[in-house]
C-alpha positions as CSV (number, residue, x, y, z in Angstrom):
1,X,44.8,-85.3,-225.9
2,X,44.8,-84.2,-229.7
3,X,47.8,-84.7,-231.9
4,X,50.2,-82.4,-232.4
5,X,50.5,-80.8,-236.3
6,X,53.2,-78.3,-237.1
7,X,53.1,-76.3,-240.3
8,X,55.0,-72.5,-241.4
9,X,55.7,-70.6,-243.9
10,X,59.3,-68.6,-244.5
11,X,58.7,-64.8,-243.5
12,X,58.8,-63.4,-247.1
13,X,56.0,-61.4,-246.5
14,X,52.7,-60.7,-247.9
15,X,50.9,-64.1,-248.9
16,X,49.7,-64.5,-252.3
17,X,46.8,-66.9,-253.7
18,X,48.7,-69.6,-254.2
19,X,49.4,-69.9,-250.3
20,X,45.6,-69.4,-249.7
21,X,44.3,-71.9,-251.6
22,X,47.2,-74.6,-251.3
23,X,47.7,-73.7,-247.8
24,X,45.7,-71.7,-245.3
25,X,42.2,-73.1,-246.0
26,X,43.8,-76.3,-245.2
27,X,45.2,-74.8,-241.8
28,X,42.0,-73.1,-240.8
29,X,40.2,-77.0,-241.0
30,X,43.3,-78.5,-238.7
31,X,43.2,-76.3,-236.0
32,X,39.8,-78.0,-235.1
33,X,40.6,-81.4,-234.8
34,X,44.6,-81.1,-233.7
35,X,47.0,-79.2,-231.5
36,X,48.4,-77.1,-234.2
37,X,51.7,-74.8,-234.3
38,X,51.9,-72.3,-236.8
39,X,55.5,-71.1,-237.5
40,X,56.9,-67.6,-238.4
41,X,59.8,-68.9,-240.3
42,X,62.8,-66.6,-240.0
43,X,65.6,-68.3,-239.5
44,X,64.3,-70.2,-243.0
45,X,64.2,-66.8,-245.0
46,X,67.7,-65.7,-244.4
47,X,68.5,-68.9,-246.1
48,X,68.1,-67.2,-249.7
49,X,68.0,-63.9,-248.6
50,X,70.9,-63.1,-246.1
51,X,72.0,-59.8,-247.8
52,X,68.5,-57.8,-247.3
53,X,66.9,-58.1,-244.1
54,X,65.7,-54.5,-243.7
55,X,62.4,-55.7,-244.3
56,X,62.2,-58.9,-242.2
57,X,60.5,-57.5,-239.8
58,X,57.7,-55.7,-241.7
59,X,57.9,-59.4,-243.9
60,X,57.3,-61.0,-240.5
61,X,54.1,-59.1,-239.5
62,X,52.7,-58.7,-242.8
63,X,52.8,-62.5,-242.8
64,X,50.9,-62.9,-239.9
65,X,48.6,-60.6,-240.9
66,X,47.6,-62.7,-243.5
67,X,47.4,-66.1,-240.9
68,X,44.7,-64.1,-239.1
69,X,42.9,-62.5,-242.1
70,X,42.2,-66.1,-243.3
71,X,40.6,-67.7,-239.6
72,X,43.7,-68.8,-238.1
73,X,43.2,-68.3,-234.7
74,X,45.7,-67.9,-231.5
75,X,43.1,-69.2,-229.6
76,X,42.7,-72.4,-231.2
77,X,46.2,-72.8,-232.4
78,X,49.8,-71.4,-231.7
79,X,51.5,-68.8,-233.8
80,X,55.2,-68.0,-233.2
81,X,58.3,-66.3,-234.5
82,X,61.4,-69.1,-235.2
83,X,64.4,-67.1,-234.2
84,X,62.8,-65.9,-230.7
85,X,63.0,-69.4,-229.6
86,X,66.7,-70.4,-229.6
87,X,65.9,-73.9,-229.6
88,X,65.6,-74.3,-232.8
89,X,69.0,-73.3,-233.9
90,X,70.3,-75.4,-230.7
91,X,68.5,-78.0,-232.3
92,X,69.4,-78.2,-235.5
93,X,73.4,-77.8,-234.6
94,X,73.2,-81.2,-232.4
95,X,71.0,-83.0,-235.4
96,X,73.2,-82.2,-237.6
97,X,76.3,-84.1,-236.2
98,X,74.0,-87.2,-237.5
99,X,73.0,-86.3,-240.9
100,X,75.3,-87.1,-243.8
101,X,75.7,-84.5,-246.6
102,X,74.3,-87.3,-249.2
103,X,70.8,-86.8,-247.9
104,X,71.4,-83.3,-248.4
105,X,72.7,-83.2,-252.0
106,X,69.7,-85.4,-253.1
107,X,67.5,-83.1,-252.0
108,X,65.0,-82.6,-255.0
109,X,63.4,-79.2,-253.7
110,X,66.7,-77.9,-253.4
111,X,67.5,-78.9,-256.9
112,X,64.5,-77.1,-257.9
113,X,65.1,-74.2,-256.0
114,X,68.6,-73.7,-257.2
115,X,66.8,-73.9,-260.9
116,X,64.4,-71.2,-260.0
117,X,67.0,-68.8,-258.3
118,X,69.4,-68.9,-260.6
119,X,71.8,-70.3,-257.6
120,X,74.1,-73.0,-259.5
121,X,77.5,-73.0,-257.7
122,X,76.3,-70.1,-254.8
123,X,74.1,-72.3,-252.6
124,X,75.2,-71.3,-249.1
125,X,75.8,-74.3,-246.0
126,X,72.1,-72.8,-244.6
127,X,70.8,-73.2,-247.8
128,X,72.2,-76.4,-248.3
129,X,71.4,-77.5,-244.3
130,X,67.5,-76.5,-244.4
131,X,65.9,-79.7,-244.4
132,X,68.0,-80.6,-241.2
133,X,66.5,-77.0,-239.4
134,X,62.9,-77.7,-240.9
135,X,63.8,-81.1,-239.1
136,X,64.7,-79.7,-235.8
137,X,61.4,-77.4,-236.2
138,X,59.3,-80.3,-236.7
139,X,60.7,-82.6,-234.1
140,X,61.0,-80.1,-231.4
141,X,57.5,-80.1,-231.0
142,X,57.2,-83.8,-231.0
143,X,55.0,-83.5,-234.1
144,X,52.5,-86.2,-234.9
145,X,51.8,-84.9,-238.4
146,X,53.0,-82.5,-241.0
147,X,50.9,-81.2,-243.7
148,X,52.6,-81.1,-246.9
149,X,51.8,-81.6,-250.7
150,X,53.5,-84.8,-252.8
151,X,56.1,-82.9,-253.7
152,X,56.8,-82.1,-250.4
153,X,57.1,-85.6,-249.2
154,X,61.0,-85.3,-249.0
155,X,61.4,-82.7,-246.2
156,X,59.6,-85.1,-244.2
157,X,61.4,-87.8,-244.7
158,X,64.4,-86.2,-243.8
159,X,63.2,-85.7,-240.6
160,X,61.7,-89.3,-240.3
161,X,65.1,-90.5,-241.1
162,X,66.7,-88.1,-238.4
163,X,64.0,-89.0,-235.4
164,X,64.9,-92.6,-236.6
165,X,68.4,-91.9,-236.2
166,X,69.1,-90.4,-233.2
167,X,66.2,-92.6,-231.2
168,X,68.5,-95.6,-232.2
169,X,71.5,-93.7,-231.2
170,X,70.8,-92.1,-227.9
171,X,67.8,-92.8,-226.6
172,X,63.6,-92.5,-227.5
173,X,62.9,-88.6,-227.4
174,X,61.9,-88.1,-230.6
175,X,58.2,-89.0,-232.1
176,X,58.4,-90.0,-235.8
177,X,56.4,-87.7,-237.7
178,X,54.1,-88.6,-240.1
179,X,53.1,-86.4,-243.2
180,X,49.3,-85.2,-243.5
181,X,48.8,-85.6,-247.3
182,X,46.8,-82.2,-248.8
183,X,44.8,-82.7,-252.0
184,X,45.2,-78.9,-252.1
185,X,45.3,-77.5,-255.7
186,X,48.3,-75.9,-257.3
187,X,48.3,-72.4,-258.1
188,X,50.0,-71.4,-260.8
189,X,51.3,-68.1,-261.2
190,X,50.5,-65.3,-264.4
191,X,53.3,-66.9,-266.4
192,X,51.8,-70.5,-265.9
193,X,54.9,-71.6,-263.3
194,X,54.7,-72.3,-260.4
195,X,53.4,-68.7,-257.9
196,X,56.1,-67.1,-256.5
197,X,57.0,-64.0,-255.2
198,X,60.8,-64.2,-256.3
199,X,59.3,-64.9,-259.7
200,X,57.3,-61.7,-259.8
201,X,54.1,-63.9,-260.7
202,X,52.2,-64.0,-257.9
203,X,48.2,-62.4,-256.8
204,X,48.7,-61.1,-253.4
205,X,45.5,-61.5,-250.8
206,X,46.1,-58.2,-250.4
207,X,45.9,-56.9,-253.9
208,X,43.5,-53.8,-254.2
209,X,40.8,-55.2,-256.7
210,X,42.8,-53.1,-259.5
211,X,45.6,-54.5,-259.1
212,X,44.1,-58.2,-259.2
213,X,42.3,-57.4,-262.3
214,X,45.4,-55.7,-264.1
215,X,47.4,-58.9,-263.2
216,X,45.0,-61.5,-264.4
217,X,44.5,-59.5,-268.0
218,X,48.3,-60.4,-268.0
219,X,47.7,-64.1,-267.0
220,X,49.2,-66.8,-269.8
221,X,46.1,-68.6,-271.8
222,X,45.9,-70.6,-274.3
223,X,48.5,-70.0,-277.3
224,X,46.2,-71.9,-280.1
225,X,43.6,-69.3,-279.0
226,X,44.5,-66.4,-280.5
227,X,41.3,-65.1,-282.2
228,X,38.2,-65.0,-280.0
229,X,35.8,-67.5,-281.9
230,X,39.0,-70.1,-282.0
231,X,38.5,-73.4,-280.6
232,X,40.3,-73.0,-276.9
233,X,42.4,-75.9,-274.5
234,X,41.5,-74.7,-270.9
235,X,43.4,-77.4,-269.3
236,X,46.9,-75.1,-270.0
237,X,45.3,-72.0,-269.3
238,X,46.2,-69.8,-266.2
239,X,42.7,-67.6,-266.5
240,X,40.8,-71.4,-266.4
241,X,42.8,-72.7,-263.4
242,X,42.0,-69.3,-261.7
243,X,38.4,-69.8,-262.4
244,X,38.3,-72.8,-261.0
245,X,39.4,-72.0,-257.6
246,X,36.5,-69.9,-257.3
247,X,33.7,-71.1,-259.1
248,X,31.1,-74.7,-258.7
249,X,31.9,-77.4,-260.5
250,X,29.2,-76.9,-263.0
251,X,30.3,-73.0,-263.6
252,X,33.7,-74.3,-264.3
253,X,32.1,-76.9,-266.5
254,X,30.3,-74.4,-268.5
255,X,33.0,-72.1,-269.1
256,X,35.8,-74.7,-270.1
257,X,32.9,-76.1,-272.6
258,X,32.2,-72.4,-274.0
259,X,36.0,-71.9,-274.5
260,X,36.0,-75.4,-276.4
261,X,33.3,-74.6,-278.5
262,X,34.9,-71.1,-279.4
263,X,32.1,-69.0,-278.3
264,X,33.7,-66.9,-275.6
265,X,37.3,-65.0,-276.1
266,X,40.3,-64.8,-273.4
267,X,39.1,-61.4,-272.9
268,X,35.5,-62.3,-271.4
269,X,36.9,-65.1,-269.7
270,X,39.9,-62.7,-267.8
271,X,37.0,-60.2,-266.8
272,X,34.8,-63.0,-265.2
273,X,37.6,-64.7,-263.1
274,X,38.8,-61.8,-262.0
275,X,35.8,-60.3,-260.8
276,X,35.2,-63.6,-259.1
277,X,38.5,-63.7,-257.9
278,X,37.7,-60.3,-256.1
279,X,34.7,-61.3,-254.8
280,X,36.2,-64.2,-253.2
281,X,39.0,-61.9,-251.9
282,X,37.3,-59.4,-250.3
283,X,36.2,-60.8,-247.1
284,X,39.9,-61.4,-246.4
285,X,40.9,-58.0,-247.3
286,X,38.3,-56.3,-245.4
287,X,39.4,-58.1,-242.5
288,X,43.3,-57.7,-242.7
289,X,43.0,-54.3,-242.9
290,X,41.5,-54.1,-239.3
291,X,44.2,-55.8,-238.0
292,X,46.6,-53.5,-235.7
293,X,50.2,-53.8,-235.8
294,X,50.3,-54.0,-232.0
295,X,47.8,-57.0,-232.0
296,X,50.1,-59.2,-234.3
297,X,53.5,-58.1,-232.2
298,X,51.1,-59.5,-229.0
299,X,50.3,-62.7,-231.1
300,X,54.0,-63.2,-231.9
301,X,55.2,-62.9,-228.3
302,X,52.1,-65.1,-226.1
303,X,52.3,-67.7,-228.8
304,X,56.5,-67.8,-229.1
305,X,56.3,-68.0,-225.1
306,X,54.0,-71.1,-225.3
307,X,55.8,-72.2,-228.0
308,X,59.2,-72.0,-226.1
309,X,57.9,-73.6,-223.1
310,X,57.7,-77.1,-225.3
311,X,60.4,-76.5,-227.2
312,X,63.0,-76.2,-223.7
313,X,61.3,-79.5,-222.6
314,X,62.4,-81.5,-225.3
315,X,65.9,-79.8,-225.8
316,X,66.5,-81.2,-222.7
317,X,65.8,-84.7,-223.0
318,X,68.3,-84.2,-226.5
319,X,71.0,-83.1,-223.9
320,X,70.7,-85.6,-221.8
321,X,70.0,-88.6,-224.2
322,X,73.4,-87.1,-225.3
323,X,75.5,-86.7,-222.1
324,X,75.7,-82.8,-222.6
325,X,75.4,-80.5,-219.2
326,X,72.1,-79.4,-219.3
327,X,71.3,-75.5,-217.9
């Protein structure tokens, strides 16, 4: 029997290079070797966006769009929609009896999220209680592993610390997960922070091959290099980083040692990544755009079903390791 991975994204919409490259490539190499569940994350977007969910919907199938542009498959793996499995907010209302609000507050991606949102002093309790419901989502499943970046470590912990808890309390229901380390690159966005669409930095996968050409001429370089012959420092340039992702080793060798030497300007260097960038792009895009609405709304229900069949199984077992009626 394979092992059980469970990875999702929060249903913001379009996906942008940053999720490609960090993320889905990863994803499409998991669902050969495990049992992997791909979540829709809903319930996780109202978190920071409560007030506007009049696209959630669109947001929801433009996101799985996306999953199946890049090769992940239904077939192979399980793709489903959080809040049409009731479970997980069942879920994480009984785990959060057990967590203390210290684990909370010392959060570090909420502290960064705060930072980036502007959000000091309006953090809402979902906001506040995510790590417990990205918890519940990863224990419901009895996940084996979790695929996350370093600074991602913490989410899982939480729900290490959770399983841990409530095995000792009740009874054995939950498997500890354990986190599937990426060596993933970061993708920065234009500005040279970290991608995101709430920053308004982002490349979308989806981009026409304009528009990804307009917003890499925008993309932060290297301040010292302001003249085209001047001596450049790739290693804090956006353009470089970009090139990287979609060059060999000895391309991006050559280029970094040009821009050292001073014999190629910003302006050369934007027009090469971005036409690599397109050509990278464009198998993506050509697929995506034969995808039909009514396939993805099919994808979302079959897979949610499956999902919810594993998800009722282990809400039981909670209920009764608990001495709640079960239905």
């Amino acid at each position: 029997m394979k092992l059980k991975v469970l990875s999702g994204m929060r249903a913001t919409g379009s996906l942008h290079i940053g999720h490609l490259f960090g993320t889905l490539f990863n994803w499409v190499s998991l669902q050969e070797e495990y049992d992997c569940f791909y979540e829709v994350a809903d319930l996780h977007a109202l978190t920071t966006e409560y007030k506007e969910t009049t696209h959630l919907s669109t947001n929801i199938k433009e996101m799985v769009k996306d999953y199946l542009a890049c090769g992940i498959s239904p077939t192979k793996g399980t793709i489903f929609l959080q809040s049409l499995i009731p479970e997980h907010a069942e879920l994480h209302l009984l785990l959060s009896m057990l967590v203390p609000t210290s684990w909370l507050e010392r959060n570090p991606t909420l502290k960064e999220q705060i930072r980036e949102l502007g959000l000091s002093g309006q953090i809402n309790y979902g906001l506040l209680g995510y790590p417990v419901l990205q918890a519940a989502d990863i224990l419901l499943y009895k996940t084996n592993k979790v695929p996350v970046g370093k600074d991602q470590l913490p989410h899982v912990e939480i729900a290490r610390e959770v399983a841990r808890k409530f095995n000792s309390v009740y009874k054995e229901v939950f498997v500890i997960p354990e986190p599937l380390l990426s060596s993933s690159p970061k993708v920065p966005g234009i500005d040279g922070k970290k991608m995101s669409k709430s920053l308004k930095n982002h490349i979308l996968l989806k981009d026409t091959e304009k528009t990804t050409k307009e917003k890499v001429s925008q993309a932060f370089t290297d301040p010292l290099k302001i003249h085209k012959y001047d001596k450049g420092h790739p290693q804090g340039c956006v353009v470089c980083a970009y090139h990287r992702l979609v060059s060999s080793e000895e391309e991006n060798e050559a280029l970094q040692s040009e821009c050292k030497k001073g014999t190629i300007g910003c302006v050369e260097c934007k027009e090469e990544t971005a036409k690599r960038l397109n050509e990278g792009l464009e198998k993506y895009r050509e697929k995506r755009v034969k995808i039909k609405e009514s396939e993805v709304e099919e994808i979302i229900i079959i897979g949610s079903a499956k999902a919810k069949e594993e998800a009722k199984k282990t809400i039981n077992e909670v209920k009764e390791g608990m001495r709640l009626w079960r239905s």
